[in-house]
C-alpha positions, 0 to 999 in steps of 0.5 A, spaced: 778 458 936 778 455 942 775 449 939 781 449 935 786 449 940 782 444 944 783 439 938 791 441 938 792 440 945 789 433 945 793 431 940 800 435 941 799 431 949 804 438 950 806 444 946 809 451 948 807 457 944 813 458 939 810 450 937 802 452 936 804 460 934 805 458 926 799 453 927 794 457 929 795 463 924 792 469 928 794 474 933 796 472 939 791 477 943 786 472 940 788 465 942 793 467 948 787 469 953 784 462 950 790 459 955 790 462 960 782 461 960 784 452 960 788 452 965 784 455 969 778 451 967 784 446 969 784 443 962 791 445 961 797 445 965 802 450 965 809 448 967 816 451 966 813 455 958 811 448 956 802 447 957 800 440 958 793 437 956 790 434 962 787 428 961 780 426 964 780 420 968 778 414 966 771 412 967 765 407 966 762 410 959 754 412 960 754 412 952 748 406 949 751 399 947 750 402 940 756 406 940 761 400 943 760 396 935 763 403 931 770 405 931 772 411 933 772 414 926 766 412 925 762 415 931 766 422 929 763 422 922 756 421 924 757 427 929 760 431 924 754 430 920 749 430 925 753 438 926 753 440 919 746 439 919 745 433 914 739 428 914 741 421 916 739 420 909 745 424 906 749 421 912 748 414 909 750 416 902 756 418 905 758 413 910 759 406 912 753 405 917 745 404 914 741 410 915 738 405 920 743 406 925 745 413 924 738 414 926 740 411 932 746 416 933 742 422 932 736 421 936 741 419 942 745 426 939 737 430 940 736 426 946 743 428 950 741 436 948 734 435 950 736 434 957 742 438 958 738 444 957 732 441 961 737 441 967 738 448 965 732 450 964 729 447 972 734 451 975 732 456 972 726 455 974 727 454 981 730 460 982 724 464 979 718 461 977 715 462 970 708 462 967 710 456 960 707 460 954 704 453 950 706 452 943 704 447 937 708 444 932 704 438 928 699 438 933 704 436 939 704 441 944 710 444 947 712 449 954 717 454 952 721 458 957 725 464 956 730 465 962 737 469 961 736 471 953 735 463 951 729 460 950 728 453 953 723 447 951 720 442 955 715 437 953 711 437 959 709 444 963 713 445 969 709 447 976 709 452 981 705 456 987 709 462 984 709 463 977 711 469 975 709 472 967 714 473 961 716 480 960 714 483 955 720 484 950 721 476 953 715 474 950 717 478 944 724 473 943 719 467 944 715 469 938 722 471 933 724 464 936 718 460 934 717 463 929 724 461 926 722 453 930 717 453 926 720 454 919 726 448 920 721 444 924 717 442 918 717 435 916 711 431 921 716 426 922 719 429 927 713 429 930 714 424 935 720 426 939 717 434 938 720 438 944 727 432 942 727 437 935 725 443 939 731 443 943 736 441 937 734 447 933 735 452 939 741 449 940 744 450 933 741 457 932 747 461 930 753 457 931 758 455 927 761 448 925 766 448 929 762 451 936 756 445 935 761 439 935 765 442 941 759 442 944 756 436 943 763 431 944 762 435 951 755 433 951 757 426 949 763 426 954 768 424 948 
């Protein structure tokens, strides 16, 4: 529901809730604490019964060159597939751009995941050091983290003077977790950017279509 009213707001510019009510089709319990909660997040303004989207500043694109030869249109396709789960083969049959290219666009996509919650993994980690529990998929290893009943992946061991271990039931999620990586993780292509794919697959774990594309045009900063 909130990625659907986000994409509302950007598109009405501005709206009061008699205008978005009969869009929205549900209960106002449901979607009315949504704004109160973007316009504190500062994403909505809300001025005299009208909210009001607040755009952000413009700003020097970080994207890869690659991005500046597709149209608006296209690059929404392809993250629209990329969420959905299908292979840059299927992409191609379907779009404009060659598999090639899509490739590009999806290793950019793992890549911009993997970092996220690798940030978010040393932060954690910082604050309270633990002992990496290694595991292998194709031969390539890979440092799991558990902090906050989210697992983490890390391509290289993170060090400490202090480490601490696992908890037991955190041990017990790892291998639940793994065990499911291990089952989507099956082709040895994704071989080379194994903990990339790592992160991908965590990421997608349990998420509708809806939430994984609001998450990764924030990611993306589009």
């Amino acid at each position: 529901m909130r990625g659907k009213i986000l994409k509302l707001a950007k598109r009405l510019n501005k709206f009061t809730l008699d205008e978005i009510e009969p869009i929205l089709l549900a209960d106002d319990t449901e979607w009315k604490p949504i704004l109160e909660e973007l316009v504190s997040e500062k994403i909505l303004n809300f001025l005299n019964g009208t909210y009001f989207y607040i755009k952000k500043q413009s700003q020097k694109s970080d994207l890869p060159m690659f991005f500046q030869f597709h149209t608006k249109e296209e690059i929404d396709m392809i993250i629209k597939c990329f969420c959905a789960g299908l292979t840059s083969t299927k992409s191609a049959l379907i779009l404009e751009p060659s598999e090639d290219v899509i490739n590009e666009f999806n290793k950019y996509f793992r890549q911009t995941l993997y970092q996220k919650q690798e940030k978010e993994l040393i932060n954690y980690f910082d604050k309270n050091p633990k002992i990496a529990c290694v595991r292998t998929f194709y031969d390539v290893s890979v440092f799991l983290y558990f902090y906050k009943s989210k697992l983490f992946v890390s391509k290289k061991i993170l060090k400490s003077e202090n480490l601490t271990k696992h908890t037991k039931n955190e041990m017990l999620q790892i291998k639940i977790i793994y065990s499911r990586l291990k089952r989507s993780i099956n082709h040895s292509t994704m071989k080379k950017f194994m903990p990339h794919h790592g992160a991908e697959h965590i990421w997608r774990y349990g998420k509708e279509f809806e939430q994984l594309k609001y998450e990764l045009y924030q990611n993306l900063n589009l």
